[in-house]
C-alpha positions in Angstrom: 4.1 12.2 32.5 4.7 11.2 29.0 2.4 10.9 25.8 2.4 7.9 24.1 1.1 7.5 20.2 0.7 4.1 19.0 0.9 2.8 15.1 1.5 0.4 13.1 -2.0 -1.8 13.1 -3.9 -3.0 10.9 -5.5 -6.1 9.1 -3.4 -9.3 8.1 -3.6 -12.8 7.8 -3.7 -15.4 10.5 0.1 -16.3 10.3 1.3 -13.2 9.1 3.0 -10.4 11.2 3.0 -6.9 12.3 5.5 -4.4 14.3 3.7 -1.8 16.8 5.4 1.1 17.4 4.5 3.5 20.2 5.9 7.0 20.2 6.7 8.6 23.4 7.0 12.8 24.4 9.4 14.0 26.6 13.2 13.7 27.3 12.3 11.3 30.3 11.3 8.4 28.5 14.1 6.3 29.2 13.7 6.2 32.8 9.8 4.7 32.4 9.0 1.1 32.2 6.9 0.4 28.7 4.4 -2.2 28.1 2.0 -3.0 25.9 -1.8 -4.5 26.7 -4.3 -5.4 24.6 -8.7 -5.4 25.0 -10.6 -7.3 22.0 -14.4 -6.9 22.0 -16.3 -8.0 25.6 -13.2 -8.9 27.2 -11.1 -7.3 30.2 -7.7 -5.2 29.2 -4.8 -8.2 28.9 -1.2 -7.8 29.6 0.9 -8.5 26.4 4.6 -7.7 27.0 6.7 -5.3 29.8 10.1 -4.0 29.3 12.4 -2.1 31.6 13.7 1.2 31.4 16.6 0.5 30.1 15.7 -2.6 28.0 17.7 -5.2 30.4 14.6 -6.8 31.3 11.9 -8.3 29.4 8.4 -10.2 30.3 5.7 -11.5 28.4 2.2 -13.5 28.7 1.6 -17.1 27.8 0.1 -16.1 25.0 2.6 -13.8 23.7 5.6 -16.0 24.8 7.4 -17.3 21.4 5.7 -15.2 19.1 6.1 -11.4 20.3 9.2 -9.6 21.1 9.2 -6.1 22.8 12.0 -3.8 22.3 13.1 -0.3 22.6 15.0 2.4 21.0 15.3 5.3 23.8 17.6 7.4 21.7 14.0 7.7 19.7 11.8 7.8 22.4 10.2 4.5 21.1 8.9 0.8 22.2 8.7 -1.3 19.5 6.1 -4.8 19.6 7.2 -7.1 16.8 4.3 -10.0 16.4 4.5 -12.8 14.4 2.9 -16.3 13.5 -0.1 -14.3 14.2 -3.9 -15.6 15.4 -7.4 -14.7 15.3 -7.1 -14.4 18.7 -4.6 -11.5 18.6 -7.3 -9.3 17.6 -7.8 -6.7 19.7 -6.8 -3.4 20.4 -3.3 -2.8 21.5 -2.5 -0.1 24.1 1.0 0.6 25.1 1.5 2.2 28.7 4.3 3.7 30.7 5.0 4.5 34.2 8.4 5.6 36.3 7.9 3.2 39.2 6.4 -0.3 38.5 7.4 -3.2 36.1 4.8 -5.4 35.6 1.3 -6.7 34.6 -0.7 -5.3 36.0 -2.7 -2.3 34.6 -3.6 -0.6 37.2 -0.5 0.3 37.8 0.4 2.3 34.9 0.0 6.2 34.9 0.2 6.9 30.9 -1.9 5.3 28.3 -1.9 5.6 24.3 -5.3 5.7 22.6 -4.2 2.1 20.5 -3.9 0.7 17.5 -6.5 -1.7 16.4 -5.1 -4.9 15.1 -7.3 -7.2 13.3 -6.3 -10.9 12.5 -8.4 -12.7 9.4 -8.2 -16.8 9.5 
């Protein structure tokens, strides 16, 4: 199990850009896949972007395609979620999850959560 801590939302502009950060505990980090989701108001919890454990592999949704890149830094225990060109749509608030076994989009699958990061996009 691992702890996750999210940061780095906040208000901006529709166009502007933000980088998410998502702090994990433990010295096992870099054997969990890491992804991020995000839930704005009345809507179901959406798959954003997934990353492997060692950073080889990458995935992201339609949405996110072009405009978000996820990254990680295991010597710092950290997944990174760099958005740009962002939308009023992109408000929400983003979770990042972990888990040792799956790689995917799938929520359900994912043993550890982070409380999130609000992210609010103004047009």
């Amino acid at each position: 199990q691992v702890n996750l801590v999210e940061s780095g939302g906040g208000l901006v502009q529709a166009g502007g850009s933000l980088r998410l950060s998502c702090a994990a505990s433990g010295r096992t980090f870099s054997s969990y896949t890491m992804a991020w989701f995000r839930q704005a108001p009345g809507k179901e919890r959406e798959f954003v972007a997934v990353i492997s454990y060692a950073g080889g592999s990458t995935g992201y949704a339609d949405s996110a395609k072009g405009r978000f890149t996820i990254s990680r830094d295991n010597a710092k225990n950290t997944v990174y979620l760099q958005m740009n060109s962002l939308k009023p749509d992109d408000t929400a608030i983003y979770y990042c999850a972990a888990d040792r076994f799956y790689y995917g989009d799938d929520s359900r699958r994912y043993h550890d959560w982070g409380q999130g990061t609000q992210v609010t996009v103004s047009s």
